[in-house]
Each structure stands twice: as structure tokens, then as C-alpha cells.
VOLONU-394456 format. One record per residue (C-alpha): x, y, z; residue number from 1. Coordinates in nm, 2 decimals. Layout:
N
ATOM      px      py      pz  pos
ATOM       X       Y       Z  NUM
...
This chain:
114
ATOM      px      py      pz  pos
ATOM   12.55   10.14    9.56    1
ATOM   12.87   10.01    9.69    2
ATOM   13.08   10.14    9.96    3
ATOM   13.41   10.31    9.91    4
ATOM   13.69   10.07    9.86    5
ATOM   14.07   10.11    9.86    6
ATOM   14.05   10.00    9.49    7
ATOM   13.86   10.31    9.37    8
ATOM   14.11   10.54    9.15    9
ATOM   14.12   10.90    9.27   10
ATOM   13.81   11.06    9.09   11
ATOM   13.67   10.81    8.96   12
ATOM   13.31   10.91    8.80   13
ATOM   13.07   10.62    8.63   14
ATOM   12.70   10.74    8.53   15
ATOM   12.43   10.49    8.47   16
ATOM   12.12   10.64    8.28   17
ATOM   11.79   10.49    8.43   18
ATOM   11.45   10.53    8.24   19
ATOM   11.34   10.85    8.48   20
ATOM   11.67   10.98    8.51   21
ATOM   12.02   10.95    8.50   22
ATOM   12.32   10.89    8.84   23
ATOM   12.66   11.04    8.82   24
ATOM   12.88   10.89    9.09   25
ATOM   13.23   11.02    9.18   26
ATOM   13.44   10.83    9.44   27
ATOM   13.76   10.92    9.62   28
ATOM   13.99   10.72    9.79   29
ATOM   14.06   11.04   10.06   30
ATOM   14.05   11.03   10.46   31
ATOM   13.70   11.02   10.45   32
ATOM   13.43   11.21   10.63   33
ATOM   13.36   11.15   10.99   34
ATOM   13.03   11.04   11.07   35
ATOM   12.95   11.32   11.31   36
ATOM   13.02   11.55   10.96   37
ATOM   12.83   11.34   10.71   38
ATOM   12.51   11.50   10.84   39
ATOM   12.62   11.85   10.84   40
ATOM   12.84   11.87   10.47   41
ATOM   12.56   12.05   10.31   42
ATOM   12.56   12.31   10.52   43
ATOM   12.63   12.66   10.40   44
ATOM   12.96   12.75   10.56   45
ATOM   13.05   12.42   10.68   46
ATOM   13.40   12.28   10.64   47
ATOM   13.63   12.07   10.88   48
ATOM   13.92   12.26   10.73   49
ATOM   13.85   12.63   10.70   50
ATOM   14.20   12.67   10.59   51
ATOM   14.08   12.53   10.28   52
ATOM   13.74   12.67   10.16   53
ATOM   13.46   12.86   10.29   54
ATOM   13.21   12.54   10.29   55
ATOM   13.00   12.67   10.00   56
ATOM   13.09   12.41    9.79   57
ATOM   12.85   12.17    9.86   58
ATOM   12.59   12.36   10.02   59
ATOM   12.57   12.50    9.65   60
ATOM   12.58   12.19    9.48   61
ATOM   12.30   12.07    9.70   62
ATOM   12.08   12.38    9.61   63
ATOM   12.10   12.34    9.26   64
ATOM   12.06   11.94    9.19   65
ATOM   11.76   12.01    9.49   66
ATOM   11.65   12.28    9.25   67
ATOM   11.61   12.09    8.93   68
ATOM   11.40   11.74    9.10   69
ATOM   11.70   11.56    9.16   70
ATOM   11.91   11.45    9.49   71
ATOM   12.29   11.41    9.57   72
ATOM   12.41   11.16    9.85   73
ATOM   12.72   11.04    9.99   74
ATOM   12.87   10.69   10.12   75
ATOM   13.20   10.80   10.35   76
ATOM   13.40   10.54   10.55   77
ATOM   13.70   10.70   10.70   78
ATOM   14.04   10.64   10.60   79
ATOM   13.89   10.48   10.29   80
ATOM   13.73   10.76   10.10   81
ATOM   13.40   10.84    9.99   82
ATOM   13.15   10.84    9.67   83
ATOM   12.94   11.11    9.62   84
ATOM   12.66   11.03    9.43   85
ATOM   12.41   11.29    9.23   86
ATOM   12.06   11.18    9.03   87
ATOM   11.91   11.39    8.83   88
ATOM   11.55   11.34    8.64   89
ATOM   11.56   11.32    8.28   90
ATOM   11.26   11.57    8.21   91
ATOM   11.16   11.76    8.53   92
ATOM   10.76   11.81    8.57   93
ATOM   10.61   12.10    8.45   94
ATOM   10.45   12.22    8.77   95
ATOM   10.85   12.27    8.90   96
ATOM   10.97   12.39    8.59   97
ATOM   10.67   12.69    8.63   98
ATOM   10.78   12.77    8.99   99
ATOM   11.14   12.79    8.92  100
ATOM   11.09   12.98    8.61  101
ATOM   10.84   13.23    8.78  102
ATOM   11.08   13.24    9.07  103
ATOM   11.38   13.37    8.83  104
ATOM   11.12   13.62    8.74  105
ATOM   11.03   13.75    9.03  106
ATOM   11.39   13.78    9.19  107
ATOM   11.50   13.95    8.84  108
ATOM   11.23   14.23    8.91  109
ATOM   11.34   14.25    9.27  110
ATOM   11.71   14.31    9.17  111
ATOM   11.57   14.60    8.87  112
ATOM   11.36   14.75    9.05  113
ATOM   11.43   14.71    9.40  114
């Protein structure tokens, strides 16, 4: 993985399939994320700018490539930009597949029939 650069075009997004899975990468060439911050984007509710979001975004993004095997990461130098990258399996194992699918389940009752 490279670092930002100031020759990445705004939004740029490359993917690269590998032979277990496949990488998406989308870079930026924003004001960056302070390093004090990289360690706490994926919180829920985080944000430097509450004017503009309730810090879910992320946070939710996390919990759902975490859900389905796969992992999201993000290179940040400030006023340069930042790349966000996100791998996900090609097939995820069976054993995870079970326990999301009987956790789906059982939150599906819990919402019927309280």
C-alpha cells in the first residue's frame, strides 16, 4: 500500500482481486486525519466536525466488513489526504456464516416476540 500523495484524484477507488479475497481502496486528497483521530474514526459517535454527521458512518462501515471476515484500514497524512482501504474474503467460512445467520435468527425472534 502506498501513502496518500497529492497526485491522487478526489475519489479515486482501484480494487485488486487476490486468490482469498478481493481489496477496494478509495483515496482522497482532503486535509487528512490527525493522528490523535486515526485511532478513534471507528468509533460510534465519533466525528471532529459534529456540524457535519453524527460519526456513524464509519463505525457502521466497520461493523459490517468486521461482520462478513473481512477488515477496513486507513493510511492518513495530513494536508495530503487519506486512502481507505477495505478487504473482503471471497467465500467466508462456514462456521461464521452459521453464527451470523443464527444470530439474525435469534435477534428476529427477539424483535416478534419480545
Amino acid at each position: 500500500s502506498e501513502a496518500p500523495s497529492q497526485t491522487c484524484p478526489s475519489a479515486t477507488r482501484s480494487s485488486d482481486d487476490r486468490d482469498d479475497g478481493s481489496i477496494i481502496s478509495v483515496c482522497d486528497t482532503g486535509r487528512g486525519i490527525p493522528h490523535d483521530d486515526i485511532k478513534r474514526i471507528f468509533d460510534p459517535f465519533f466525528s471532529s466536525d459534529p456540524r457535519r454527521g453524527a460519526g456513524l458512518g464509519l463505525s457502521v462501515s466497520y461493523g459490517l466488513v468486521q461482520r462478513y471476515g473481512g477488515r477496513i484500514t486507513v493510511e492518513s497524512t495530513v494536508g495530503i489526504g487519506s486512502v481507505f482501504h477495505v478487504w473482503l474474503p471471497r467465500h467466508r467460512p462456514m462456521a461464521a456464516r452459521e453464527r451470523t445467520e443464527a444470530h439474525d435468527h435469534d435477534q428476529l425472534d427477539e424483535a416478534h416476540y419480545g
